[in-house]
Phi, psi and omega in degrees: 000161165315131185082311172308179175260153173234157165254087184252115188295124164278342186081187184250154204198126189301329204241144167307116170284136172285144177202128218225135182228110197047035153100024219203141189272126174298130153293125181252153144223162224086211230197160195304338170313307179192114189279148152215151169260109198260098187271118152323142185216133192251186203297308157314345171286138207250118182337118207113295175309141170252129169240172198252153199233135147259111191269168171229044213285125179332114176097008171232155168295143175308149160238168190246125161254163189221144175215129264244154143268105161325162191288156161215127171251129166283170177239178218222148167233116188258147141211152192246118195233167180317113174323306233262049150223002167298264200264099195276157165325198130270334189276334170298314190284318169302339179267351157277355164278339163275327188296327175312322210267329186291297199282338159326286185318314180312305193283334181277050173243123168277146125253152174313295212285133194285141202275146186314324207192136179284338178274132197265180193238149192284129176310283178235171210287153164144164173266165184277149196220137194279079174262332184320098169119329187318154178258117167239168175235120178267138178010063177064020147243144180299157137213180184303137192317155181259135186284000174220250189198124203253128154274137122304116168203166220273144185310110166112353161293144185304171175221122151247153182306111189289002179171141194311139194187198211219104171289097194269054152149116154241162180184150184247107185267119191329303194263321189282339196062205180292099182248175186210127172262141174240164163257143165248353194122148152069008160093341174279118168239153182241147150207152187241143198223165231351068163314169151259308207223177169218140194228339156267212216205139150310132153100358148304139155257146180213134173298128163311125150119354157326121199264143207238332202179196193216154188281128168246205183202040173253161194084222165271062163289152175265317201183157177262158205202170176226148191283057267211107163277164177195106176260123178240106171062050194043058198218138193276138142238165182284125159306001205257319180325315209241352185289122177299152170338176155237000000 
């Protein structure tokens, strides 16, 4: 479904097959036995449609599988923030336009090793809130559904690492505030946004549940809260997906 993982059987193979989804490298896991392909689907995919996996088996031509989507209805959010974060500057839209493109790249990073675990550890304490997907309105203009899963928690409360990685982008961002992307492997990435504070470093390695940063109110915001994306083959997925029960 839109926002979902699609799991797609690859078969058995001596050597790990490249799986390649909208030009963007697939995470695989299982064994020489049984490949599996774990796919990001992203929020625009429209119920009905079958899209295509471009496979790669060593010593063969690529072949294409196709897998079918299913329906998802989002719930819709209004909220009201400062205009002049609705209707930008020229100097706000360049500089979010150039930062869209820095965080684009970002969101495409593969490494070969595969992550130690699909399962995450909850960043910071707090209920979790069914924000994924939502279709919103900032003062009354549509914009794009939100790609990640909004925590409440109180400003200056800790952030930990949802799963052991590599940190690939900090950054203080027009809409996002202070943010921080982990690699986890394989094209799986985490990010947390509108941090107070940040506590690594690029180029840190850090254990799940390593504490990374404070719960802040920077960027576009109501209150403060933290903002926790989960990226599959660079495609936003829901985070609820990969979180144990509450």
């Amino acid at each position: 479904m839109p926002g979902g993982v699609a799991l797609v059987k690859l078969g058995p193979d001596p050597t790990q097959p490249v799986a390649r989804f909208s030009g963007n490298r697939v995470l695989i896991a299982g064994n020489e036995s049984e490949w599996l392909a774990v796919v990001g689907i992203p929020l625009e995919a429209k119920a009905g449609s079958k899209l295509p996996l471009v496979i790669e088996h060593a010593g063969h031509e690529p072949s294409t599988l196709r897998f079918a989507i299913g329906p998802k209805q989002y719930a819709t959010q209004r909220l009201t923030v400062k205009p002049g974060q609705v209707e930008l500057s020229p100097e706000d839209l360049a500089r979010y336009e150039i930062e869209r493109a820095h965080l684009s790249e970002k969101r495409k990073t593969f490494t070969g090793a595969a992550p130690e675990s699909l399962t995450l550890v909850q960043p910071c304490e707090g209920a979790r809130s069914n924000t994924f997907g939502q279709r919103r309105f900032f003062n009354g203009q549509s914009r794009s559904p939100h790609n990640g899963m909004d925590i409440p928690a109180a400003d200056g409360a800790p952030i930990v690492a949802a799963g052991e990685a590599k940190v690939i982008d900090i950054g203080d961002y027009f809409f996002s505030g202070n943010t921080v992307i982990l690699d986890h492997g394989q094209g799986f990435l985490t990010l947390y946004a509108h941090l107070s504070a940040v506590e690594i470093a690029v180029g840190d390695k850090v254990a799940a549940g390593a504490r990374i940063g404070k719960v802040g109110a920077t960027g576009r915001v109501t209150g403060p809260h933290l903002h926790f994306s989960v990226f599959l083959n660079s495609v936003a997925v829901d985070p609820g997906l990969f979180l144990p029960d509450q």
